[in-house]
N, C-alpha and C positions, 0 to 999 in steps of 0.2 A: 742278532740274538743276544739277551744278554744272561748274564747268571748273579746266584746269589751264596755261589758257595766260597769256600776258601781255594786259596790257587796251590795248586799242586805241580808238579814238572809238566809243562806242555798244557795246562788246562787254563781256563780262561778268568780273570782277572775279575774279583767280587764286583758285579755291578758293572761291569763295562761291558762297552757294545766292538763284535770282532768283524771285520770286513776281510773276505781270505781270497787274494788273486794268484791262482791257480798259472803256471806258465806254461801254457799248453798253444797248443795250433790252430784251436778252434774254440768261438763259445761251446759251455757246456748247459746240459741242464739238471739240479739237482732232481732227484726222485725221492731218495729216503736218505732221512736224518737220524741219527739215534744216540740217545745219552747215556752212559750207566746213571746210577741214580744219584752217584756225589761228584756226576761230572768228571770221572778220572779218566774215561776216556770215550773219544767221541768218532762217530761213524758218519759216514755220507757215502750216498752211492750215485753214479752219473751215467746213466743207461744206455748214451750214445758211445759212451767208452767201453761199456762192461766195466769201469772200475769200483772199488771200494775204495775210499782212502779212511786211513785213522792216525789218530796223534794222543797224544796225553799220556799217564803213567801205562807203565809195563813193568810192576813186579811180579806179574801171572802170567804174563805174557798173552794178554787182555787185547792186546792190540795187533794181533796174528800177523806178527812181522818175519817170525821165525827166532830158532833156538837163540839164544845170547845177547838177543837187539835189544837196545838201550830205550830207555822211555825217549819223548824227542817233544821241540817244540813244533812242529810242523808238520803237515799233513805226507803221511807215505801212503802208497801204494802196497794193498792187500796183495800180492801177487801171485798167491795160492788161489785167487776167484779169480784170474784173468780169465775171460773168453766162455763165464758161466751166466746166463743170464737169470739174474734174482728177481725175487716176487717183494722180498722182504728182508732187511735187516734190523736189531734188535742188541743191545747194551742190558746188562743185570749189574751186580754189583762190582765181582772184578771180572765178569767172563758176557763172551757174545755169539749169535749166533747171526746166520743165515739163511733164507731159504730159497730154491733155485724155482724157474717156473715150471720145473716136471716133479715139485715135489720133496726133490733132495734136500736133507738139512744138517747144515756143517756148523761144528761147535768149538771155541776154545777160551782159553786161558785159565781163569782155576776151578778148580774141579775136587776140592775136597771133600764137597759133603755127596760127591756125583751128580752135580748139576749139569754137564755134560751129558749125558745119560749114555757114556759109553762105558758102563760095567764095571770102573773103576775110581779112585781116588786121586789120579794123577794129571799134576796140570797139564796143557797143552799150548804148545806156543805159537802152534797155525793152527788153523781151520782144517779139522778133524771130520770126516762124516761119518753122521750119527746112521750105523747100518741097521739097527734096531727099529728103524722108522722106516726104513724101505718099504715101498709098496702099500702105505699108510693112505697115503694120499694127502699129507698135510698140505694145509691151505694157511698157520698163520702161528706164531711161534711169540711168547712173552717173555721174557725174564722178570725174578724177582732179586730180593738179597743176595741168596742163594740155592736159590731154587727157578725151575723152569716147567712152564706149564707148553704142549702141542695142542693144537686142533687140527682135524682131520677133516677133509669132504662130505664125511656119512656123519658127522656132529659128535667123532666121540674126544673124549679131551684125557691125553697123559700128563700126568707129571712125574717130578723127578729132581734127584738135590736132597736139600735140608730138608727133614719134617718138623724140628727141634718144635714151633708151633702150631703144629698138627697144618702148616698153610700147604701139603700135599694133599688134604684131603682124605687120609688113607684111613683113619680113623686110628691113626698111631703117631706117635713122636718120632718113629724112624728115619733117618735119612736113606734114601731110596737112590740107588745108580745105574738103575734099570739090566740090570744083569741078562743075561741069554737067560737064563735059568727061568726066570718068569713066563717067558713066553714072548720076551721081547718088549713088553712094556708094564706099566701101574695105571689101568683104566677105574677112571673116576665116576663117570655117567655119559650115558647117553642124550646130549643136549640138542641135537639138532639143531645148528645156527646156522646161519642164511649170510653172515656177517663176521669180522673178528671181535667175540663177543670175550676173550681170554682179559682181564688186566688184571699185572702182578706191582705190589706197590713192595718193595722191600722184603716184610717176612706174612703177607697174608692174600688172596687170590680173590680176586671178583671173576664170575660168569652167568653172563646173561644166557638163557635158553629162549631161543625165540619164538618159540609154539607156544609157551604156556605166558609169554611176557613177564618173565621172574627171572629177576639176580639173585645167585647166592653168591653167600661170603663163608670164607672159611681161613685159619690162620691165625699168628697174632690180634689180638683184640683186647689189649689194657687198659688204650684209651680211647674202646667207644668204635675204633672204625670200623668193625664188621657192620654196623648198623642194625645188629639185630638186637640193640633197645639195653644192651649188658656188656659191663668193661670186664670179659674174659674172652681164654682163644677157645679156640673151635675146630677142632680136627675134622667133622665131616660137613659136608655143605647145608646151609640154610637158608632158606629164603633170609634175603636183604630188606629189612621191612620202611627204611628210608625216605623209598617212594611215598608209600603210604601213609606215611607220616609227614609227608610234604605236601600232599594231597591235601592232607586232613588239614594242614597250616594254611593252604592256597583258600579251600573252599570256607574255614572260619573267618575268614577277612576280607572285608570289603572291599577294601584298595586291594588285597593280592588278587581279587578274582576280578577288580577291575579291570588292575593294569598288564591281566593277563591273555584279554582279547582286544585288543589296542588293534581298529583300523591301518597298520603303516605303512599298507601300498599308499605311493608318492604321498607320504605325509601327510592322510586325512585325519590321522588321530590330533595333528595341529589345527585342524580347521573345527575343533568342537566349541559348539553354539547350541541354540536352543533351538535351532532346526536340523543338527547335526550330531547326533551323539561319541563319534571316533569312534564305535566300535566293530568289529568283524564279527555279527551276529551268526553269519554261516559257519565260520570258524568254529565260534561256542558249539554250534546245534553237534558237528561231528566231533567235537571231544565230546560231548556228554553220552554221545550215542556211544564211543568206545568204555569210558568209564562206567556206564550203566552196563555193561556186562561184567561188569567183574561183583561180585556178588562182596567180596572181601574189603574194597572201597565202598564204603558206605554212606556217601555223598549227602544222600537226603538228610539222615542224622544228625552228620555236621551243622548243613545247613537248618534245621529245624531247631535245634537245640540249641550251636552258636551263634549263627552270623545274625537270621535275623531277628533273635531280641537284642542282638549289639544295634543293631540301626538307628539311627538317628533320625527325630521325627522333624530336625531341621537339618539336612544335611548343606553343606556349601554346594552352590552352582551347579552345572549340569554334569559334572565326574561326580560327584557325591552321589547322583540319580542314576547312575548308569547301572548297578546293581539291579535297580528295578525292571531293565531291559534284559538283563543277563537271564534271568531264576526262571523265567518264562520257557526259555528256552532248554534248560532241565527240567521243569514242570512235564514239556511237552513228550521227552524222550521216557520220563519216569510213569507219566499217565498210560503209554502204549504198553507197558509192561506191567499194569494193572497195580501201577503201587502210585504212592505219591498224593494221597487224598489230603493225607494230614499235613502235608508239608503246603500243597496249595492254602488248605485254611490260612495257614500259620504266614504265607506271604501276601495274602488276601489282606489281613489282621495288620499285619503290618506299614500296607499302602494306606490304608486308613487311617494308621497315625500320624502318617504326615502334617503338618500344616497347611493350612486349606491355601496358600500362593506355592509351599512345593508341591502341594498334591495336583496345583492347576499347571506348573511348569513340565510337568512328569504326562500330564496327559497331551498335551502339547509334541513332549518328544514321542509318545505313543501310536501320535492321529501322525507323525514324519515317516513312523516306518514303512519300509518294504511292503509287501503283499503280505509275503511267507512269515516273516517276523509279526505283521497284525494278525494274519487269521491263525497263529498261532496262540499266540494273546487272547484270542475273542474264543477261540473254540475249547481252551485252557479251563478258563472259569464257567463257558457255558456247558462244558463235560461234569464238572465239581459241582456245579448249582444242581444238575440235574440228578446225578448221583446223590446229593445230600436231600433232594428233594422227594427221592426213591426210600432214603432212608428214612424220611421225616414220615411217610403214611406207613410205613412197616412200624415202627417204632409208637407210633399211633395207636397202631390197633393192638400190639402185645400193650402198650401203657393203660389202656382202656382195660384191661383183663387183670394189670397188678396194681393200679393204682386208679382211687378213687376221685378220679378229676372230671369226668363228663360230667355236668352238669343237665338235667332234666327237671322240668317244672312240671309240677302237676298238681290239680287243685282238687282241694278234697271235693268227695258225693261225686265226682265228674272219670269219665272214664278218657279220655279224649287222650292221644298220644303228643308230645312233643316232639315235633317237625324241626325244632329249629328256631320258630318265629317266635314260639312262647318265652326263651330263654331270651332271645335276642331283645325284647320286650323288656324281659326282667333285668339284662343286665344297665341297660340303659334307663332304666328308672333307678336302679341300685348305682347309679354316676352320679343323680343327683341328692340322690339322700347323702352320700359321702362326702359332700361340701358342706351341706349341717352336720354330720355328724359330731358330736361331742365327748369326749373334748378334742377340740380343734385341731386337725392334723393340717388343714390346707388351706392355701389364701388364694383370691382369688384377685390379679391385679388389675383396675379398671380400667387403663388407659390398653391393654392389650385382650383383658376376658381369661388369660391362661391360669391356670394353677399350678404352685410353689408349693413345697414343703414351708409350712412353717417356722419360722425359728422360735419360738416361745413356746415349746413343746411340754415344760414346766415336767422334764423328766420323765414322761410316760413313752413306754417303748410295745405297750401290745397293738396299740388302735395303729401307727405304719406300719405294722408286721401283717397287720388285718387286710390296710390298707394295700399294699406289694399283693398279698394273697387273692385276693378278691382281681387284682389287675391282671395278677398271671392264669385266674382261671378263665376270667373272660377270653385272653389272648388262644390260651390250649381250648377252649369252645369256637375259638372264629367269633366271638359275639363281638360288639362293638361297647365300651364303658365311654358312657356319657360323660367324661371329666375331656379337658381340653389341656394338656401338656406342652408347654413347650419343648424343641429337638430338646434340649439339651439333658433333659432325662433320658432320654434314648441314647443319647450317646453315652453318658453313664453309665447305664446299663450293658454296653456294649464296649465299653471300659478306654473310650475315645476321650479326648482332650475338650474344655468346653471353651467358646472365644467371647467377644465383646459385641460378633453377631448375635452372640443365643441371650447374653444381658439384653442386646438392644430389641430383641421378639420376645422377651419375656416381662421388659418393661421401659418402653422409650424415653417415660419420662425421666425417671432416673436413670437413662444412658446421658439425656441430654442436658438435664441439668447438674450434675455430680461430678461427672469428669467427660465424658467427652461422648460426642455423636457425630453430626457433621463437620462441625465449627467452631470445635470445643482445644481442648488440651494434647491433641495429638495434629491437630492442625494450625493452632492460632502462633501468631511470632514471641519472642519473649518475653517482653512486656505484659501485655494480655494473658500469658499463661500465668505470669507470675501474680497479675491483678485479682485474679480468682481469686487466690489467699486459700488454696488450700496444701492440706496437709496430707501423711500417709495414715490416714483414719478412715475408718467402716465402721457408722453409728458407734463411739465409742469403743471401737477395739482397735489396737494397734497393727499396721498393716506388716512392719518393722519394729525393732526394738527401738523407744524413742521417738517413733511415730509421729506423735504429737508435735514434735520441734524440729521435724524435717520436711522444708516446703517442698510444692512439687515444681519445678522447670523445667527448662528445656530440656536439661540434659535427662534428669531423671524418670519424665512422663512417660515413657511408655512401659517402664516398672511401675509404674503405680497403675496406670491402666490393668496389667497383665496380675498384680496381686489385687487389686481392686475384682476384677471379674474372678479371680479364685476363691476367696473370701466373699463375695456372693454367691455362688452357684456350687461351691463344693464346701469350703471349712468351717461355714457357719450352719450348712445342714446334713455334716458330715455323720452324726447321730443317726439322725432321723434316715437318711437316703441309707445306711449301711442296712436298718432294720428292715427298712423296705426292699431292698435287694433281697435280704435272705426268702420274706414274704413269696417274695417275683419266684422266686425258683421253684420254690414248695407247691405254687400254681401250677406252675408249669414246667414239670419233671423234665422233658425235653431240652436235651440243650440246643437244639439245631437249629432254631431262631438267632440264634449269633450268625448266623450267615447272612443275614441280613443287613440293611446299609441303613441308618438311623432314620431317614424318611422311610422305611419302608415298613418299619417296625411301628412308626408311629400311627401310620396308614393303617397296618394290620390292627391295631389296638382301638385307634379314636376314629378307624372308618372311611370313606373314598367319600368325598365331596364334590367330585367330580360329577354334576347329574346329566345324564342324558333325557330329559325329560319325555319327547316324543317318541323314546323308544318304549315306554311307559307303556304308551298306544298302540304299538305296531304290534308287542307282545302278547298285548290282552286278549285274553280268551272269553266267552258268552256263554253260560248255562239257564236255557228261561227266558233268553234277549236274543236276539241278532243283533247286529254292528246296523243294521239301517232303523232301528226303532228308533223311536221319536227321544225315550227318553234317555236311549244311549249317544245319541245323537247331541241332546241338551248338556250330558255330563261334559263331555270333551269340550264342549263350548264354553261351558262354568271353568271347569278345570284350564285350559288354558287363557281363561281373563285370571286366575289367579296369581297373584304376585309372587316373589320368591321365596316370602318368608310362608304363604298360606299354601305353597304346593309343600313347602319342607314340612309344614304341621297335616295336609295331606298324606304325606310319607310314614312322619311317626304313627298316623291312627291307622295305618293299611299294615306294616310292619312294625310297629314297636319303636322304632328309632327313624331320625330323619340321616342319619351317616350309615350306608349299607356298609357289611364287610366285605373288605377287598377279594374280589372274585363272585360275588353277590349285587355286583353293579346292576344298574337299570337296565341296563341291553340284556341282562341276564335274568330279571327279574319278569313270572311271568304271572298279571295279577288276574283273578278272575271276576266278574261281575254276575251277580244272581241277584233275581227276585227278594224282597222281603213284604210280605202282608198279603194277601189277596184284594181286601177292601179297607176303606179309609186309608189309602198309603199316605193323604196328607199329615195322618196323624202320628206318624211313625218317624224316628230317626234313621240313618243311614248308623249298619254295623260292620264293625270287620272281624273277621276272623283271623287274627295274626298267624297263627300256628300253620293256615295255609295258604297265606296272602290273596284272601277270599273278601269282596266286599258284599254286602249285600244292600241293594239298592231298590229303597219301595217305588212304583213305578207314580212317579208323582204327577200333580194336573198341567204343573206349569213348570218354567224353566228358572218361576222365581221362587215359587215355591222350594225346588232343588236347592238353589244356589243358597236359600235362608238356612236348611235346614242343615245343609252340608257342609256349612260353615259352622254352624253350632256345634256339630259334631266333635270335626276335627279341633278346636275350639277347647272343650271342657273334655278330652281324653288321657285326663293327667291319672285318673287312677287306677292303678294296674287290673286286668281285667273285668273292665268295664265296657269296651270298646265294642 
């Protein structure tokens, strides 16, 4: 044992360690140790003796030697406890107590403020029993400075002593000596403890209640230790709010809420690897299940609001990822309690910003886990997809009712309804007028086919506000817009990070000849990088300050790549993409397409190209034909000698566009074939009806005659409603 206080007669020396060989007949074995609080005197009890011994100052006569006895260096014998066997003993500031295992509890040395709680202010210099606790049933006994708190079997809790700061409880500054008068004692609350839930620290009291899992404090409190958030005392008890606020510390940080479900059976948290995360996932799931009841910790909050916009979209190594295993597992306990939608977004949103090698290391440790830890995982976000997607057609049809976004085509003189096809039609020819459009919002680059915002915008901000508008109504219609984007708009839009893959699909040849592709400036040795001769410059803009006169090498290439692709893809069309964003929204009121992963969004906008062709066939239905006529027979034979670019121009003249929307795929697509002409069908073109993916097909003489005609068709069907 050592201490840190100063040495008093018989007490133990600052900082030294005491070794006490007892000269008795037998080994002994300690059971209870106990200190006053400045160490002036100290207790042990040794159960196969029945003794007490104690030593150190005795001006109160603290160390129940009896009347006169001098303080001492060495341990005496209690001999007023001979032959009583204790549960417990216990040291306060100059006085101590005991308690026997039927209950009895004997008190002495000073007693001025009636810490003793035997009805007076007079010290004692043996062990006194407290008759006022009779028949109590005490089970566990504290002392303070000077004061002393009981607990009972039934959980009720006395004190008694000093109240000078309010640390009795009583809701007064009185000192309390438990007089007869009272009734025998000063009852504080009904706490119900399972446990000795009493600790008294000098001049203020802690007690846990174990039914409702709440400490209060109550007592001195100047500097701060009540815990309840304010440096004053407290005379009746209050919730201890410390917890809570430790909580709230644990669950804003990433390292605390890492390194707080550490694997440690036999040291697996040492064995973390990329096939091994060190954590005790089971562990997390039952704290969270206990935490998710208490309504007053507020866990998802923390987490939604601190921890994870603190995350880092590069974190170190596999302990930096381990968070991403952890929130899963509150997800799952918050989802069963119908809360936690917003919080999955918000962690959803998060994994996405990773970097595309920690996003592939993280899924890596995701495909290692358990059962219970993946189908946790997997059922997590397919609960949240499906809820947001419940919300996406609710929010659909009130947005149709307040806001003017459906789109419907309809051609004057005609009464005809739009189904779908006709818009689908329109949007897809309004893709390519928006590449003419003037003045010039978009480039289109040949070595790839995709479109860019322009950078020589020459200051005009309505035509990409037009531009965003016109993309977000398509998207809120399901229509498909004929323009061809690369991801990296979608990520943009989705407020993701863009890399040196989405330069190299937007334009390879300037990935490859400018600073680097396969073989370039991230791969070549130094010599070679430094042979390039280039600089930190983007067509005349500086990438750095001084740009111009700082080459690029070894060491500094992968900055100039990483502001190289920023300065393409965002700060040179930082203008233009911000108008177009506002545009995007205005299209489409709806926020719940953020849910979506950047391919899926692009899919959803520019269309599934995914063709199932002979499902084309299986689907199609006959009105005026049967499937064995000659010249239904001829179509499918024309139609499958067509190449891929003349089924895709087949596709646009039946529906409007050659990219269906996603969920509008060919397996799903059901076309119909009818009659057109009675006589002379040579003389007649094939037509369709897009609005309800209807062709009409004159019944021709020959299979070449078809194939002439039906090629012409689909051919010259560039102007809208014509078909």
């Amino acid at each position: 044992m050592t201490t840190t206080r100063n040495t008093q007669p018989g007490q133990l020396r600052s900082g030294s360690t005491f070794k006490i060989k007892l000269h008795l007949s037998h080994t002994l074995t300690m059971q209870h140790v106990s200190c006053d609080i400045s160490y002036v005197q100290i207790l042990f009890y040794l159960p196969l003796d029945g003794k007490v011994f104690t030593w150190g100052q005795n001006s109160s006569g603290q160390l129940g030697l009896g009347e006169g006895e001098p303080s001492t260096l060495s341990p005496q014998p209690v001999k007023s406890l001979s032959g009583i066997p204790l549960a417990q003993i216990t040291a306060g500031g100059d006085h101590s107590f005991a308690l026997s295992l039927s209950g009895a509890v004997f008190g002495w040395g000073k007693n001025s403020a009636g810490q003793l709680g035997l009805g007076d202010t007079i010290d004692r210099p043996a062990p006194a029993p407290v008759d006022c606790l009779n028949l109590k049933k005490t089970v566990a006994v504290s002392c303070g400075g000077e004061h002393t708190a009981v607990l009972t079997k039934g959980g009720l809790v006395f004190t008694f002593g000093s109240g000078r700061y309010g640390q009795l409880g009583h809701n007064s500054l009185r000192n309390e000596s438990m007089d007869v008068a009272w009734g025998g004692s000063q009852l504080i609350c009904d706490f119900s403890f399972t446990y000795n839930p009493v600790c008294q620290i000098r001049n203020h009291t802690l007690a846990f209640v174990g039914s409702f899992k709440n400490i209060y404090s109550f007592g001195h409190g100047e500097q701060g230790q009540l815990g309840n958030g304010v440096k004053m005392d407290q005379s009746v008890p209050l919730i201890f709010t410390f917890i809570f606020r430790e909580i709230t510390k644990t669950f804003s940080s990433a390292s605390c809420l890492n390194g707080s479900f550490l694997d440690k059976r036999r040291d697996k948290h040492y064995q973390t690897s990329l096939k091994h995360s060190g954590l005790d996932l089971s562990f997390a799931r039952l704290a969270f299940q206990k935490l998710a009841k208490k309504n007053k910790v507020l866990v998802e909050d923390v987490v939604q609001r601190i921890l994870l916009p603190s995350l880092s979209k590069d974190p170190i190594g596999v302990e930096g990822l381990r968070v991403y295993l952890i929130i899963p597992e509150l997800l799952r306990v918050l989802l069963k309690q119908q809360r936690g939608m917003d919080i999955t977004e918000a962690f959803a949103a998060a994994v996405l910003r990773l970097n595309p090698d920690k996003l592939q290391v993280l899924e890596g440790l995701w495909s290692t886990l358990p059962d219970t830890p993946f189908r946790t995982l997997v059922k997590t976000f397919h609960y949240v997809s499906a809820e947001y997607l419940r919300m996406v057609a609710e929010e659909d049809y009130a947005a149709e009712k307040q806001f003017e976004g459906t789109v419907k085509v309809k051609f004057q003189a005609e009464d005809g309804v739009d189904e779908g096809g006709v818009s689908l039609e329109f949007f897809s020819l309004l893709g390519r007028e928006l590449l003419t459009m003037e003045p010039k919002t978009l480039e289109v680059y040949e070595d790839s086919g995709l479109a860019w915002f322009t950078t020589d915008c020459g200051g005009i901000t309505d035509e990409f506000y037009l531009l965003g508008l016109l993309c977000g109504k398509a998207l809120y219609n399901q229509c498909v817009l004929n323009l061809c984007f690369p991801l990296a708009l979608f990520k943009k839009l989705l407020g993701l990070t863009t890399t040196l893959d989405d330069l190299k699909e937007l334009s390879p040849t300037e990935a490859r000849y400018n600073y680097s592709a396969e073989k370039n400036v991230l791969d070549e040795d130094d010599e070679l990088v430094e042979a390039m001769d280039l600089v930190f410059m983007y067509k005349g803009q500086e990438l750095i300050p001084n740009g111009e006169e700082v080459p690029v090498t070894m060491v500094n290439r992968k900055k100039y790549v990483d502001l190289y692709v920023d300065m393409k893809l965002n700060k040179s069309v930082q203008i233009q993409f911000a108008v177009f964003e506002r545009g995007f929204h205005k299209g489409f009121p709806i926020q719940a397409w953020r849910m979506f992963l950047p391919e899926e969004l692009m899919t959803l906008l520019q269309g599934d190209d995914n063709y199932e062709w002979d499902k084309l066939r299986e689907n199609a239905k006959y009105q005026g034909y049967r499937p064995t006529d000659d010249i239904i027979q001829n179509f499918w034979r024309v139609f499958t000698e067509f190449s891929e670019e003349e089924k895709k121009k087949f596709l646009t003249f039946l529906t409007g566009t050659d990219r269906l929307p996603r969920g509008r795929s060919l397996s799903k697509l059901q076309m119909q074939i009818t009659p057109l002409g009675s006589t002379d069908a040579d003389e007649y073109y094939p037509k369709a009806q897009t609005c309800s993916v209807t062709l009409c097909l004159p019944n021709y003489s020959s299979i070449d005659t078809l194939q002439e005609k039906l090629l012409h068709a689909i051919t010259h069907c560039d102007v809208f409603g014509d078909a």
